[in-house]
Backbone bond lengths (Angstrom), bond angles and torsions (degrees), N, CA, C in turn:
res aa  C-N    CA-C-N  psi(-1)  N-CA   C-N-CA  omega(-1)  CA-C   N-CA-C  phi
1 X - - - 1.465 - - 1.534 109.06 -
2 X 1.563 114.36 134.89 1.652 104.84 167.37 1.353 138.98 -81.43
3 X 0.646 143.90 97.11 1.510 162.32 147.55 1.262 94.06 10.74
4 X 1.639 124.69 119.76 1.538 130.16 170.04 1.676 86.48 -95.23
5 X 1.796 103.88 137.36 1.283 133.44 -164.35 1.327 98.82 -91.93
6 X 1.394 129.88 137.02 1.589 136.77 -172.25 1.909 90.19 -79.65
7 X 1.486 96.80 -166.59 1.596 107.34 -176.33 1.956 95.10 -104.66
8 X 1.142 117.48 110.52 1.556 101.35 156.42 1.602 143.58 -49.67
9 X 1.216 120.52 153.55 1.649 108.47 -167.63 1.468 114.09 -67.91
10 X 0.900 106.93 -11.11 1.745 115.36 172.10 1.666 111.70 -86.67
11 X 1.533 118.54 -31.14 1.598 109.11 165.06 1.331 99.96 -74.10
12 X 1.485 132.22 -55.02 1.348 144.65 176.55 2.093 114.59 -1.73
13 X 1.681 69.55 -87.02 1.909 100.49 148.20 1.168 117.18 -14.04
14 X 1.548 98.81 -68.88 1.675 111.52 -157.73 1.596 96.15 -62.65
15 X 1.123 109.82 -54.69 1.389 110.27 -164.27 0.986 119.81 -59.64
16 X 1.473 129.87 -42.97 1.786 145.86 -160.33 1.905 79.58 -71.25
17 X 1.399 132.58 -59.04 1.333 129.94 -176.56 1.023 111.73 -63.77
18 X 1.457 149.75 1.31 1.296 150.65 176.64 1.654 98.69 -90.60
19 X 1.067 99.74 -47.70 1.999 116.49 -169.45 1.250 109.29 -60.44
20 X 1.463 122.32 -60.18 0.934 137.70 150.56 1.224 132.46 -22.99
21 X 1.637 135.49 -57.31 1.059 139.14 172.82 1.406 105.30 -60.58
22 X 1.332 115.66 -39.46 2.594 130.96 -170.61 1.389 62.67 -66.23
23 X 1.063 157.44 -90.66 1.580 134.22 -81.65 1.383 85.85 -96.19
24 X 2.178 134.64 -48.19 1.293 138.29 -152.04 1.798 75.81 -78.58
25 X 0.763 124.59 -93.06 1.461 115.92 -172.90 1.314 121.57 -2.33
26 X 0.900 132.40 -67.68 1.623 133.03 152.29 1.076 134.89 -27.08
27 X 1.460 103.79 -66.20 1.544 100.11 164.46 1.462 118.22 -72.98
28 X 1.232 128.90 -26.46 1.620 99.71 162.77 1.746 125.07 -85.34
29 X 1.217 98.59 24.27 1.473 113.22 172.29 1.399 91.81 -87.66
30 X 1.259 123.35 -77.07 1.118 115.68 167.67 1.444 157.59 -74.44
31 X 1.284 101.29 15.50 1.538 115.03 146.39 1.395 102.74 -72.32
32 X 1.079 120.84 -69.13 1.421 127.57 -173.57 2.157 115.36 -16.97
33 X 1.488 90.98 -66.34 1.303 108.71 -172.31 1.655 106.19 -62.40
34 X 1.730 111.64 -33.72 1.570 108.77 -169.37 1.844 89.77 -74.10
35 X 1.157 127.21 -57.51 1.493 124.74 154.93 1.632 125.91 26.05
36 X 1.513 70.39 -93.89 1.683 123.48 -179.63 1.993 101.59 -34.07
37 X 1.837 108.56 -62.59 0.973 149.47 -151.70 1.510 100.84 -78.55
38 X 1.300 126.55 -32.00 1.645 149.48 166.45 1.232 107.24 -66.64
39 X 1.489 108.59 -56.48 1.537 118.33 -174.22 1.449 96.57 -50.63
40 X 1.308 135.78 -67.35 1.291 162.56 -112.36 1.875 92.49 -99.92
41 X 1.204 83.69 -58.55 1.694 94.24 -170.35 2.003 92.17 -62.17
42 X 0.848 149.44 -86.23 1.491 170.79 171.89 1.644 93.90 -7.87
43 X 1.314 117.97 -79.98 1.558 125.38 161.71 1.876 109.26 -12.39
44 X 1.394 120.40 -83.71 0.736 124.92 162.11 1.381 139.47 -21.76
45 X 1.324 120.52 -54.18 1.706 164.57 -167.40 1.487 88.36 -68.44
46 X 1.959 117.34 -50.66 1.294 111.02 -173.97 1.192 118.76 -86.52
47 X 1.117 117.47 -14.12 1.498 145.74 -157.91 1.740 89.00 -71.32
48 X 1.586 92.49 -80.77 1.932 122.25 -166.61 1.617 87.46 -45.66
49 X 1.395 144.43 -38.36 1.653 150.03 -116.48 1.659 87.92 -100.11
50 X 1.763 94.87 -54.01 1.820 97.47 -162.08 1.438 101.50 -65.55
51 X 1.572 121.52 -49.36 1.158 133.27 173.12 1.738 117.01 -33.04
52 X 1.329 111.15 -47.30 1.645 115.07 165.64 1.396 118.50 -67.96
53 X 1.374 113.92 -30.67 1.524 120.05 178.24 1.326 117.66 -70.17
54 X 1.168 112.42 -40.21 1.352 110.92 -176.81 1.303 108.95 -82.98
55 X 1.547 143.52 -28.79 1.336 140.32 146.75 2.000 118.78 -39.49
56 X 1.244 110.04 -39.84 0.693 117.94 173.67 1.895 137.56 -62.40
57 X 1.208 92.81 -37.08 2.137 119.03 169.58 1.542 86.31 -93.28
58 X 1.066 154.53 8.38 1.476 134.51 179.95 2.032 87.74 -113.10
59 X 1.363 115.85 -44.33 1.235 106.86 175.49 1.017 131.06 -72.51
60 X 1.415 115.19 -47.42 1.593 122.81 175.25 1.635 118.54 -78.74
61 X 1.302 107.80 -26.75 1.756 98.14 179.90 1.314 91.71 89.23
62 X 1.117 147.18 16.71 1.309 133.26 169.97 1.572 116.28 -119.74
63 X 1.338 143.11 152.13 1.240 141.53 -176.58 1.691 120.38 -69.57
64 X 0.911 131.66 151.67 1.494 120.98 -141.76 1.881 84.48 -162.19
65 X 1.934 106.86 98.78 1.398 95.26 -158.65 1.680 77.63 -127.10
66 X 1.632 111.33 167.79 1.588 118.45 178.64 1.376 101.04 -114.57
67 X 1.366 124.53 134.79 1.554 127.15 172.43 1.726 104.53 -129.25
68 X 1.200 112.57 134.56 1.949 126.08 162.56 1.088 112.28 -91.15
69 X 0.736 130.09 127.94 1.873 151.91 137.42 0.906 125.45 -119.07
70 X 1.713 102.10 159.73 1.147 129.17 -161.20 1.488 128.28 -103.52
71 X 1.016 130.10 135.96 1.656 120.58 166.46 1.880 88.80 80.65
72 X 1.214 121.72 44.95 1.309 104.68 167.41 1.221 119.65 -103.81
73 X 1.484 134.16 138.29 1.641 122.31 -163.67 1.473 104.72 -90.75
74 X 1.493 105.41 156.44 1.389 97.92 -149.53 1.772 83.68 -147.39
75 X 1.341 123.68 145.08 1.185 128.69 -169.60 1.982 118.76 -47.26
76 X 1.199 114.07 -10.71 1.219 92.89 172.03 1.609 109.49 -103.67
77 X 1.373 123.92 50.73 1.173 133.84 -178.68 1.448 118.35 66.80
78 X 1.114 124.88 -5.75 1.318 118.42 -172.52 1.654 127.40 -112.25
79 X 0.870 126.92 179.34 1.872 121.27 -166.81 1.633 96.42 -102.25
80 X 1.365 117.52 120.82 1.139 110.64 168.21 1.482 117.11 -116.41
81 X 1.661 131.49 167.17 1.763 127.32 135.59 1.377 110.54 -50.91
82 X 1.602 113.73 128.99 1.729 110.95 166.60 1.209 108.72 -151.97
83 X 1.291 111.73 116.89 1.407 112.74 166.42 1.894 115.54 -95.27
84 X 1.838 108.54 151.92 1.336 107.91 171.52 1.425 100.96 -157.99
85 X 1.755 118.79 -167.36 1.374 102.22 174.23 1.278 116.77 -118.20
86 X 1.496 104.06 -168.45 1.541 87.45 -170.23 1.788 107.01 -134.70
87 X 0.897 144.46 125.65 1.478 143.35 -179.40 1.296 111.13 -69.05
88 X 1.493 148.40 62.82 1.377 131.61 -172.31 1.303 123.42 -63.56
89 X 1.411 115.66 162.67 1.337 117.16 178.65 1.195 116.44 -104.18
90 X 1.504 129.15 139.21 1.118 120.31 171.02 1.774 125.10 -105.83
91 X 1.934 103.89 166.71 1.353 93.98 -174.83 1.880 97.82 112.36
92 X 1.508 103.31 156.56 1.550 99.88 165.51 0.867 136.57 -78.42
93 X 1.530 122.70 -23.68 1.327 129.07 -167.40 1.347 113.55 -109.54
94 X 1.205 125.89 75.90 1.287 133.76 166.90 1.469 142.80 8.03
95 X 1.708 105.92 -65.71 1.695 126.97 115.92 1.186 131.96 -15.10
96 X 1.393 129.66 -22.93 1.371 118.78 -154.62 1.701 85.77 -175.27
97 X 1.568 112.97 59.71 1.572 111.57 172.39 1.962 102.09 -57.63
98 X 1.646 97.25 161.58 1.502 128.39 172.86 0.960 108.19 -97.11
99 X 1.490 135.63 97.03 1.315 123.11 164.40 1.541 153.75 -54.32
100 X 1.716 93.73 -20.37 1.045 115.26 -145.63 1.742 99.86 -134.18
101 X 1.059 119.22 -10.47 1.325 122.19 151.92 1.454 145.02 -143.73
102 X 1.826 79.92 128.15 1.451 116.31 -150.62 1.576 118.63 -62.90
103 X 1.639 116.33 -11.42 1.353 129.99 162.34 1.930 114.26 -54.61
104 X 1.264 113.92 -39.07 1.173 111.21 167.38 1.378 119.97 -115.98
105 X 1.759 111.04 74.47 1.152 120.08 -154.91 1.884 94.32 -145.35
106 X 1.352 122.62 99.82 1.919 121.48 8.91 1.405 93.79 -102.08
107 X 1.404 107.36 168.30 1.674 111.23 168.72 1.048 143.99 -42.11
108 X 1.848 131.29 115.75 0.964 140.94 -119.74 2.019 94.82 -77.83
109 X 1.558 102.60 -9.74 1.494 107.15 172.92 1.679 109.00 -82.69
110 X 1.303 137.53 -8.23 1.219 128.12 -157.51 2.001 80.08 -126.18
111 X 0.920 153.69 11.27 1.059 143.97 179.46 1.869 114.82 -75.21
112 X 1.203 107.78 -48.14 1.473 105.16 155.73 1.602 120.74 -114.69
113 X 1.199 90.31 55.27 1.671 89.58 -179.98 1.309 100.63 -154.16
114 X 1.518 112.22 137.72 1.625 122.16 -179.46 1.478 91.63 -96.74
115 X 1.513 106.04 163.15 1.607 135.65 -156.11 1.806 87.58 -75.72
116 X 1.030 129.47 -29.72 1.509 154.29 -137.63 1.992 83.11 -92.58
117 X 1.338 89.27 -45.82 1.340 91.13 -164.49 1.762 106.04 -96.35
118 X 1.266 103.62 -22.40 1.987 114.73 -178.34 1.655 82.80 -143.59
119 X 1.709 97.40 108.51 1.715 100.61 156.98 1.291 120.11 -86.14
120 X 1.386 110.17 -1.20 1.531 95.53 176.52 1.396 114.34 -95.24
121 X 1.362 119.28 10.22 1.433 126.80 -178.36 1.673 122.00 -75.15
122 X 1.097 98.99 -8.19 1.741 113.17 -167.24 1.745 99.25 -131.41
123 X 1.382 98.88 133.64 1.393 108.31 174.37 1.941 98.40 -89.60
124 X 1.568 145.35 -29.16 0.873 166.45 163.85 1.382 136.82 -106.20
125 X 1.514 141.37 126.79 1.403 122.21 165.66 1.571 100.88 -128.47
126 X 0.984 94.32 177.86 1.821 107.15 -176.40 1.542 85.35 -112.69
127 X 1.492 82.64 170.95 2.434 103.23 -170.91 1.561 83.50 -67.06
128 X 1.208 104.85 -172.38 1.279 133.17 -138.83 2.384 79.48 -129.36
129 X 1.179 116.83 98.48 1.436 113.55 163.35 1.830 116.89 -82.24
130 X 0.888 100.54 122.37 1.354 116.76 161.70 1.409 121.78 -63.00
131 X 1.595 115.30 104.51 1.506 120.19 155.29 1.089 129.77 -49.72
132 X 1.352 139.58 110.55 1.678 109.92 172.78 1.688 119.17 -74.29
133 X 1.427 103.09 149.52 1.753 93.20 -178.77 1.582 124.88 -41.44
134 X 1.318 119.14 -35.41 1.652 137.24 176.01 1.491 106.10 -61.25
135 X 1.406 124.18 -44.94 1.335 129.90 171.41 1.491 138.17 -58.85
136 X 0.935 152.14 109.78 1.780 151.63 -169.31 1.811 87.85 -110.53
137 X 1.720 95.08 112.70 1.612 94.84 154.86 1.556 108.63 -136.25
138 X 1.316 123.48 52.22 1.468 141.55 168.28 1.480 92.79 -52.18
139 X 1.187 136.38 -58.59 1.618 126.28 -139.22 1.827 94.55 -68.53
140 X 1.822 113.35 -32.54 1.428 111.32 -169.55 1.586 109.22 -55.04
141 X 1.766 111.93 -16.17 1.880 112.16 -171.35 1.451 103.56 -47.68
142 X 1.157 128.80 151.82 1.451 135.46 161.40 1.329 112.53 73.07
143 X 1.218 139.28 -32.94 1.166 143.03 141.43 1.801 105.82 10.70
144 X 1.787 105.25 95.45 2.123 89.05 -167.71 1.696 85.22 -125.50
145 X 0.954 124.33 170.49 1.654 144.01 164.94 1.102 106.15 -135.26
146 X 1.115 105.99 136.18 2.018 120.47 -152.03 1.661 88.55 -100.15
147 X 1.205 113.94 161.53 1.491 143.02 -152.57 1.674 93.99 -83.18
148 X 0.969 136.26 143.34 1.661 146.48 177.23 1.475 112.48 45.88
149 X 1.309 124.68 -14.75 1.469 117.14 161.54 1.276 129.81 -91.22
150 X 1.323 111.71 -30.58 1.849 134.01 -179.02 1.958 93.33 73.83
151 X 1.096 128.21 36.58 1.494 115.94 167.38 1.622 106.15 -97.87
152 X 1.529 74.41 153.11 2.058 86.26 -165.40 1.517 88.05 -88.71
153 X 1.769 108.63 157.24 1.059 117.44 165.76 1.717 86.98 -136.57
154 X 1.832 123.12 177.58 1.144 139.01 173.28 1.284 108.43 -113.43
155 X 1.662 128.00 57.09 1.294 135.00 175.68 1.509 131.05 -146.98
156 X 1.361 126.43 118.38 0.716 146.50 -152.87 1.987 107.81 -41.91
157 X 1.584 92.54 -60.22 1.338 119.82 172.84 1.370 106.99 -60.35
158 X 1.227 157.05 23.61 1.258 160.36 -115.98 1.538 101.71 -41.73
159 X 1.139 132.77 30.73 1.800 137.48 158.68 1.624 93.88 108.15
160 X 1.788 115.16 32.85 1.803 103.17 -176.66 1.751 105.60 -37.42
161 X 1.095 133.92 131.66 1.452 116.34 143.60 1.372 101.44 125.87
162 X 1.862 96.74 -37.41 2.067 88.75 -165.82 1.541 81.99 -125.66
163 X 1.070 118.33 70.26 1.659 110.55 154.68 1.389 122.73 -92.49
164 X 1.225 97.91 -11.87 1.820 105.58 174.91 1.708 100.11 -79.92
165 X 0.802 157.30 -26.64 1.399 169.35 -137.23 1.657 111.87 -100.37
166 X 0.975 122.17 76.45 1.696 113.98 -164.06 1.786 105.23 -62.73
167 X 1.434 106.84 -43.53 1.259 105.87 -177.87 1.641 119.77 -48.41
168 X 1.654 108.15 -45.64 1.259 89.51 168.14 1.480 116.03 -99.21
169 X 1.014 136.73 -3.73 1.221 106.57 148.71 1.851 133.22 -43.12
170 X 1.332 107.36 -47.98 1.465 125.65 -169.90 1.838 97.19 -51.84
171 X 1.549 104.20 -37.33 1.534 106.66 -161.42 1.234 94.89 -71.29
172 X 1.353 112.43 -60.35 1.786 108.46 -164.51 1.215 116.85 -60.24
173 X 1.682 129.90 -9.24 1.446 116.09 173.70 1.248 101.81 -63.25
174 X 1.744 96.41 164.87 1.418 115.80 -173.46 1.397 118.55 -68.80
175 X 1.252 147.21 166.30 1.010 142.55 148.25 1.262 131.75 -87.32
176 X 1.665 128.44 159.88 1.588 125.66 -169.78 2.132 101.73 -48.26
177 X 1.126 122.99 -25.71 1.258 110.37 -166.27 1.513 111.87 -113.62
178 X 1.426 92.96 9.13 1.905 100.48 -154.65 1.904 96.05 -67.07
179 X 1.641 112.92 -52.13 1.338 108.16 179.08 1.548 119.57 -100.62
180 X 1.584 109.62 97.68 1.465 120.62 -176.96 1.940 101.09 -91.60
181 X 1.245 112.03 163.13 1.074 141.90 -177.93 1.774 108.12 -116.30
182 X 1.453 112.70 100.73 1.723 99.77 -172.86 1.554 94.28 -121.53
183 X 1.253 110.27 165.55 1.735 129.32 -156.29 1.337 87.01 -159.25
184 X 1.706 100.93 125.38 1.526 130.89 137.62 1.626 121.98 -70.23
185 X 1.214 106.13 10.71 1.701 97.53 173.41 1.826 99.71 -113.35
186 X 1.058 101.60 -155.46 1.632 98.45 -166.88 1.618 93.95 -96.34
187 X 1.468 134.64 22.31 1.443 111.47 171.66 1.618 91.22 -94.97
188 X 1.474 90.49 167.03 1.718 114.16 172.59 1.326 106.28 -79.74
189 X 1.642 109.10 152.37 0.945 107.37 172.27 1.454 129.29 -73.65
190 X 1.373 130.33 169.63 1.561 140.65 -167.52 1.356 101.07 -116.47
191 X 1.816 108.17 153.28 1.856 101.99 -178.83 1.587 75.58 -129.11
192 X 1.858 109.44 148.91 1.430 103.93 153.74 1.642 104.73 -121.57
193 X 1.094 90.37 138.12 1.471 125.67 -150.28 1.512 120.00 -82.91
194 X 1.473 151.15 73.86 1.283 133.75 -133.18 1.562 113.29 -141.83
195 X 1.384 93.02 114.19 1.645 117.70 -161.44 1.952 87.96 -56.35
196 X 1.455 91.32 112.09 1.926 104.70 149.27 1.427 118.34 -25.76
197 X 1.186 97.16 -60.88 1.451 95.34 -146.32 1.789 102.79 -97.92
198 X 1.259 122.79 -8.05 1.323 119.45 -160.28 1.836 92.78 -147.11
199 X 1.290 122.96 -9.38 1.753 116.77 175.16 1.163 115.85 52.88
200 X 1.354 118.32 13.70 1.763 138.54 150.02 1.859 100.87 -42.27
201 X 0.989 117.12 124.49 1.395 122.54 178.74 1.701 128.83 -128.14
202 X 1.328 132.77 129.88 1.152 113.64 -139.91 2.145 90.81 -150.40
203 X 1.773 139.42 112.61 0.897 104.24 -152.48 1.968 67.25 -119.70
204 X 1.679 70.63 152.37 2.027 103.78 177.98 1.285 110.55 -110.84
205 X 1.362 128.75 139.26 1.605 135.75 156.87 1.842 101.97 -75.98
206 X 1.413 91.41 145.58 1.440 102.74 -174.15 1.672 104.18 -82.51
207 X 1.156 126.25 0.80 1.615 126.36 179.33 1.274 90.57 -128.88
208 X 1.558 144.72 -4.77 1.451 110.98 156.09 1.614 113.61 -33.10
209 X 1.851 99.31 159.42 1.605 105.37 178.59 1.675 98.01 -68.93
210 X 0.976 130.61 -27.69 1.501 121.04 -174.27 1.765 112.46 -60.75
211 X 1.405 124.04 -38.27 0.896 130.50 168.81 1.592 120.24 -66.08
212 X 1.414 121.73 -50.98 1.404 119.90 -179.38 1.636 119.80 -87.61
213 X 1.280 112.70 -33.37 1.541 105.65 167.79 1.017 127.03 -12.17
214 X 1.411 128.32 141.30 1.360 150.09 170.44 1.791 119.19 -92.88
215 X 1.429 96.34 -16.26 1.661 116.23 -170.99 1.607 96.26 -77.37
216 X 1.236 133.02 86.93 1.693 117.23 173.46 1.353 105.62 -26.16
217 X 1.626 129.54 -56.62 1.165 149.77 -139.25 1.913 99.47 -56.29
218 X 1.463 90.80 -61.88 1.637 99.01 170.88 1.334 121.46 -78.70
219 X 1.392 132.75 0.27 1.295 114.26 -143.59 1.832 86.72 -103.82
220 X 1.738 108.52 145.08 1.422 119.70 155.46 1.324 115.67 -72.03
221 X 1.377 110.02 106.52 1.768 108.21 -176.91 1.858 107.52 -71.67
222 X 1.248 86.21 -40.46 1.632 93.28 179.98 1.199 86.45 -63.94
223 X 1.154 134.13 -135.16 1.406 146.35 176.72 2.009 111.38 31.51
224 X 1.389 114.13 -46.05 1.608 119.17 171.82 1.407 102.61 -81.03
225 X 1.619 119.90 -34.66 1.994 95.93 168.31 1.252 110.80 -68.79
226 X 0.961 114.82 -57.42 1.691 116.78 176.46 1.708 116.56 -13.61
227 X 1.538 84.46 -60.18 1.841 91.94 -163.37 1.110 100.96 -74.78
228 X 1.553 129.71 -27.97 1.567 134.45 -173.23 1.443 114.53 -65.40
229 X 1.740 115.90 -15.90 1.483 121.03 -150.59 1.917 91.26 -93.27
C-alpha cells in the first residue's frame, strides 16, 4: 500500500506565509473601506451642522460660529480633532445676554475664546463631530453666520462691531474654495460651498463628474475653480 506523504516544514512555511499575507490583505481592505465610511460620515456631519447653524442665527438673532479642536476627549476614552457649533451670546454680561443689540454681538469675552474654553459664552452648542485622522477640516474653524441674516462670514469675531457695514460684511464671506475638505487616504478632496448672500450651503467632491468633465454643457465651473484652488 502507498503511504500518503505528510506536508514538509518548508511547504508548512510556505503555507502559514501564504495565509498570512490573504488575511493582511483583508484587513487592510477593510480598514480602508471603514476609513473611507468616517470620511464620508464626518463630510456630511459638517455639511447637515452648517445647514443647522445658519437656521439657527436667523432664529435666535444670535451669531452661530464653527470652531475645530484638537486633542479633545471624547467618550471612547481617547483625544480626538472635533469640530461643532456654537450659539453665542450677546451683550456684556454673560448672565444677563442682550438680545437685541447687535453692536455687542457676541460678547466682547467670547470673541477669542471657544465655549470649550468659556461655557458660559454660548447659550447653545452642537455634538462634538469627529475628525478622522486621514481627514483635515481646519478651513471649517471660524466659519460664523451673523445673527438675523444667517450670512457666513470667515471670522473669528463673527464681525462684533461692524455688522451694520455690508461692505465688510460682503468681504469676509467665504469664498467658493475658502472651506476645502482634504484626505490622506486616496479620496479627493471635498469643498463646502457657501452662498454669500443667503449661507445656503451645499458640499461637492472634487472628482465628482461635475467637477472633471470635459462637456462645458455639464461642467460646474464654480465647483472646477474651487477644486483647482
Amino acid at each position: 500500500m502507498k503511504r500518503t506523504r505528510g506536508m514538509t516544514l518548508l511547504e508548512l512555511m510556505t503555507a502559514v506565509a501564504i495565509v498570512a499575507v490573504l488575511i493582511g490583505l483583508a484587513v487592510a481592505g477593510v480598514q480602508g473601506r471603514i476609513g473611507g465610511q468616517r470620511e464620508n460620515a464626518a463630510t456630511r456631519e459638517l455639511w447637515s451642522s452648517a445647514l443647522r447653524a445658519r437656521q439657527l442665527a436667523i432664529s435666535t438673532n444670535q451669531p452661530v460660529r464653527f470652531v475645530v479642536e484638537a486633542n479633545v476627549d471624547q467618550p471612547d476614552g481617547k483625544k480626538h480633532t472635533v469640530a461643532r457649533w456654537e450659539q453665542l451670546k450677546c451683550g456684556d454680561d454673560l448672565g444677563n445676554p442682550d438680545l437685541w443689540t447687535l453692536d455687542q454681538c457676541p460678547s466682547i469675552a467670547c470673541v477669542n475664546k471657544t465655549c470649550r474654553d468659556v461655557p458660559s459664552c454660548c447659550s447653545d452648542k452642537g455634538p462634538d463631530i469627529v475628525i478622522p485622522p486621514t481627514m483635515n477640516a481646519a478651513n471649517m474653524n471660524s466659519l460664523c453666520f451673523l445673527p438675523g441674516t444667517g450670512r457666513p462670514v470667515l471670522q473669528m469675531n463673527c464681525l462684533r462691531g461692524e455688522l451694520g457695514q455690508p461692505g465688510k460684511v460682503a468681504a469676509a464671506a467665504p469664498k467658493d474654495w475658502s472651506i476645502q475638505f482634504r484626505f490622506t487616504s486616496n479620496r479627493a478632496k471635498s469643498v463646502l460651498m457657501v452662498e454669500p448672500l443667503t449661507g445656503l450651503s451645499s458640499v461637492m467632491d472634487c472628482d465628482s463628474l461635475a467637477a472633471t468633465t470635459t462637456d462645458t454643457s455639464r461642467k460646474d465651473i464654480r465647483l472646477a475653480d474651487a477644486c483647482a484652488k
